[in-house]
N, C-alpha and C positions, 0 to 999 in steps of 0.2 A: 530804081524800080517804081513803077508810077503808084499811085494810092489804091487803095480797094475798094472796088465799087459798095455801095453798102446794099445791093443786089445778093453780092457774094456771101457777106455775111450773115444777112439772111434765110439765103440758100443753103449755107455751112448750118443753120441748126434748123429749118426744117428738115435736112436730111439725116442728122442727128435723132431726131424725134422719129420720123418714120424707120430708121434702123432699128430703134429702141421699142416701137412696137411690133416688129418683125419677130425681133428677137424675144421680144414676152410673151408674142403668138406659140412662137414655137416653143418654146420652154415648156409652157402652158401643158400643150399639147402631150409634148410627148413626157412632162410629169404622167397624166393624164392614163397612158399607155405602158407606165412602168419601163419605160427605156433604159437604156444604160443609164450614169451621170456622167463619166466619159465622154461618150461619143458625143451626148449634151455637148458639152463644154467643147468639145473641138469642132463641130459645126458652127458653134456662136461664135467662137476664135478663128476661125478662119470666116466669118462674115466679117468683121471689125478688119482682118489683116486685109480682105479683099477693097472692104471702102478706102481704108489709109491706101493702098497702090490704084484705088479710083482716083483717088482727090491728088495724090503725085501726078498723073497722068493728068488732069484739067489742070495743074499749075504750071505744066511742063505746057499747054497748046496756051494757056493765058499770058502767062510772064514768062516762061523762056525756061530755059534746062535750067541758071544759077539757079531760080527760084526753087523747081523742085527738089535742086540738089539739097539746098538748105531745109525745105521742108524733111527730105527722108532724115538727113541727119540729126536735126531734132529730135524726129519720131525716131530715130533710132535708141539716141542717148535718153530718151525718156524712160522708152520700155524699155530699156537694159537697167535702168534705173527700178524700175515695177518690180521685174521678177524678184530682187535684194528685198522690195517694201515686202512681199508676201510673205518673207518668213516672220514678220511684224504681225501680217493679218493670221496667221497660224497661230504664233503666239498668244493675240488677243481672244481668238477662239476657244484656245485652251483655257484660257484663263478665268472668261466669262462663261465658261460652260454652255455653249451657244451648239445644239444641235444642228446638226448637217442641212436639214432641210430648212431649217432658220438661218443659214447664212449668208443664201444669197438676197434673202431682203433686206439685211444689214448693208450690204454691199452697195447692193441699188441706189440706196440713200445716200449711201456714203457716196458714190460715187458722182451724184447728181449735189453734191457740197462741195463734191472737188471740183465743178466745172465753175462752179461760181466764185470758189477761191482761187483756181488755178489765174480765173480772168486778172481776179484785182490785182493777183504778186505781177502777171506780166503787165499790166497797163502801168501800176506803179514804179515797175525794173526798169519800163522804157523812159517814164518820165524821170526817173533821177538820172538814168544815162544823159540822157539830154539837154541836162541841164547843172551836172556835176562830171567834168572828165575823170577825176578820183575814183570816182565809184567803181568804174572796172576793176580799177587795182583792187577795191574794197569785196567787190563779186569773185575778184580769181582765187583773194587771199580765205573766203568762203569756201571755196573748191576745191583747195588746198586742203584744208582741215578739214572734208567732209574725205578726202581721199587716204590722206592719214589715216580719219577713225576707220573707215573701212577696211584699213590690210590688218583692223585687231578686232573683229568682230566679237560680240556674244556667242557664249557656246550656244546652238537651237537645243542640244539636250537639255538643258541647264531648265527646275522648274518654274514656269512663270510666275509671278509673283506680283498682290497687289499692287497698285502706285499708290504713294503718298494722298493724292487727290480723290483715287476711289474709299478711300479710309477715311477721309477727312468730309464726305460727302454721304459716306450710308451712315455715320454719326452723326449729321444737323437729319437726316430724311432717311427711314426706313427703304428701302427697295423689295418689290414684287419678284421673286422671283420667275415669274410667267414668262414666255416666248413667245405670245403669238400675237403680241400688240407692242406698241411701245409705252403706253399711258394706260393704264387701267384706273379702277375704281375699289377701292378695299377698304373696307369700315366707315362708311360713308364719306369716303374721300379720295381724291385724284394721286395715284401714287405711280411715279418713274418705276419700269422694269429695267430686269438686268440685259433687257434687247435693246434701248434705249442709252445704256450704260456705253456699251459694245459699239454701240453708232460714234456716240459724242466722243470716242477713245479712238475711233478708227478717223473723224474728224481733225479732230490734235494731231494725230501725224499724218497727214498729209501736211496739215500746215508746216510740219516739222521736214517731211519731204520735198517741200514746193523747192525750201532754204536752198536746197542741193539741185535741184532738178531745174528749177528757172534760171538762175545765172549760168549754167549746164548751156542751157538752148539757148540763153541771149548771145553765149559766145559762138555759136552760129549764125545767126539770122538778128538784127532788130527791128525787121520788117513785123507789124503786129499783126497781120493774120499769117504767117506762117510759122511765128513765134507759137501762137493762140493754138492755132488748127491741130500743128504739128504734137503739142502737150496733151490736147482734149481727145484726141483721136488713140494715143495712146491709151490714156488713161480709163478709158470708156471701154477698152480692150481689157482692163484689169481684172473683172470679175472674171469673165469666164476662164482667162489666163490664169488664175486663181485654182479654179475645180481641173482644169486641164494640170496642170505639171504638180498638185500638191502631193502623190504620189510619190515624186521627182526631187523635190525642193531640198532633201537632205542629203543628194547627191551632187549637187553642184556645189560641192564645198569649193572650187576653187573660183567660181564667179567674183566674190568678192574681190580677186589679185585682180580680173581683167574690169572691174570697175572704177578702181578706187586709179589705176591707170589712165581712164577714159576720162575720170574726172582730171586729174593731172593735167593730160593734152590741153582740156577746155583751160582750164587754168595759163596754161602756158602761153595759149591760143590769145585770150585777152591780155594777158602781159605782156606780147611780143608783137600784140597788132599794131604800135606804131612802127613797126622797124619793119617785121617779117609778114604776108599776106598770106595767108592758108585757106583755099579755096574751098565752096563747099563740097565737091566731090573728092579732095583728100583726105576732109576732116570725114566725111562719110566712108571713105574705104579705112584708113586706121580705127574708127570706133568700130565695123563689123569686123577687118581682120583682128582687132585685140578681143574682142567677145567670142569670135569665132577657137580664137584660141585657149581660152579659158573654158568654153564649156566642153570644146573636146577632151581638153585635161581632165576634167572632172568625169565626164562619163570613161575616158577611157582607160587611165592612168588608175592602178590598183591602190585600194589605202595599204597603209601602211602596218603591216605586223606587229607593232608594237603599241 
């Protein structure tokens, strides 16, 4: 596949920026107008889902069908990845007592940390791929044990509870409890709120998510902008996918069997690419038919009476 014009990349985050103020246009608005937060949230999620099958379509007329194949599949196993991270952002909510209308500017920020982290784990994954053949076994044998923890999840009933680090942190430095800033000023002095707290904790794990999610997509693609594009496009999709299914999020108890699978494959997929070649429209149809089958179980399959 030949090199990426740096045109492209470019283009890839002006078009970014102007989605992102489309989408704060309207939010804006029809805060504004007292709208549902619902239907919010699924107009912004279906604006993000429509750019990601824009930008497949200009990779499919640029580089060719593999290209795009690889891009959805990424994008695939990334967001199937997202919806598992939300019951993390749930939890954190709960925890920091962050009201509803304060949490999509936690988000935002967070979300604009992860595009700047997502960049480095891919730029760094490529350069020890390429410079270390080990390392795949080192990424699969990651994938492995992220698939494992996953079929033992946390109970989500279960009550959140501080971390270590938030304890060890409002003991050196008092915290605001305030929400509508992240830095205030109290007793004549600059004091962290607990919205600020809620950010740098939703920060921490993505770093902790990228772990799982980038050797995920390099076992697709090591091309770096469909590696890059394919994660960012996702993940840019996470807030509003957030207020869209949290409703929802306690009913897909069995998502975790068809992820912690999807991670499997990828794993499988780098340890068998000297031998076996898994093209990217297979590895794209097994990661939606196992998702596909996973959320049906969950919405349709009755719990259990006991």
């Amino acid at each position: 596949m030949p090199p990426t014009p740096i045109a492209y990349w470019i283009g890839f985050h002006l078009a970014l920026l102007l989605l992102l103020v489309v989408e704060r246009t309207y939010a804006l608005r029809q805060l504004r107008l007292g709208r549902d937060p619902q239907r919010r949230a699924l107009v912004t999620t279906s604006l993000w889902v429509t750019a990601a099958l824009a930008l497949a379509a200009f990779l499919h007329h640029s580089f060719g069908p593999t290209a795009s194949a690889q891009y959805l599949a990424g994008y695939a196993i990334e967001e199937s990845l997202s919806i598992d991270n939300l019951f993390v952002f749930l939890l954190l909510f709960r925890l920091f007592q962050i009201d509803s209308v304060r949490q999509p500017r936690v988000l935002f920020w967070g979300v604009a940390g992860a595009i700047l982290l997502r960049g480095l784990f891919i730029t760094g994954g490529l350069t020890l791929l390429a410079h270390f053949a080990w390392i795949t076994y080192a990424f699969a044998l990651v994938l492995l044990i992220a698939a494992v923890r996953l079929l033992f999840p946390a109970s989500q009933n279960e009550p959140a509870t501080a971390p270590r680090w938030l304890a060890w942190l409002t003991h050196l430095q008092p915290i605001s409890l305030r929400q509508d800033c992240f830095v205030v000023r109290e007793n004549g002095r600059p004091m962290a709120t607990v919205l600020l707290l809620a950010l740098v904790a939703i920060e921490m794990c993505d770093v902790v998510f990228a772990l799982d999610s980038i050797p995920a997509v390099l076992s697709i693609t090591r091309h770096p902008f469909l590696a890059y594009t394919s994660n960012i496009m996702a993940v840019m999709g996470l807030r509003s996918l957030y207020f869209l299914l949290i409703g929802a999020l306690t009913r897909l108890r069995f998502l975790h069997y068809g992820l912690a699978t999807v991670l499997a494959f990828a794993a499988l997929k780098m340890l068998l690419s000297r031998w076996i070649e898994i093209g990217p429209l297979t590895s794209l149809s097994v990661v939606l038919t196992l998702l596909a089958i996973t959320l049906a179980a969950s919405l349709w399959v009755p719990h259990s009476s006991r």
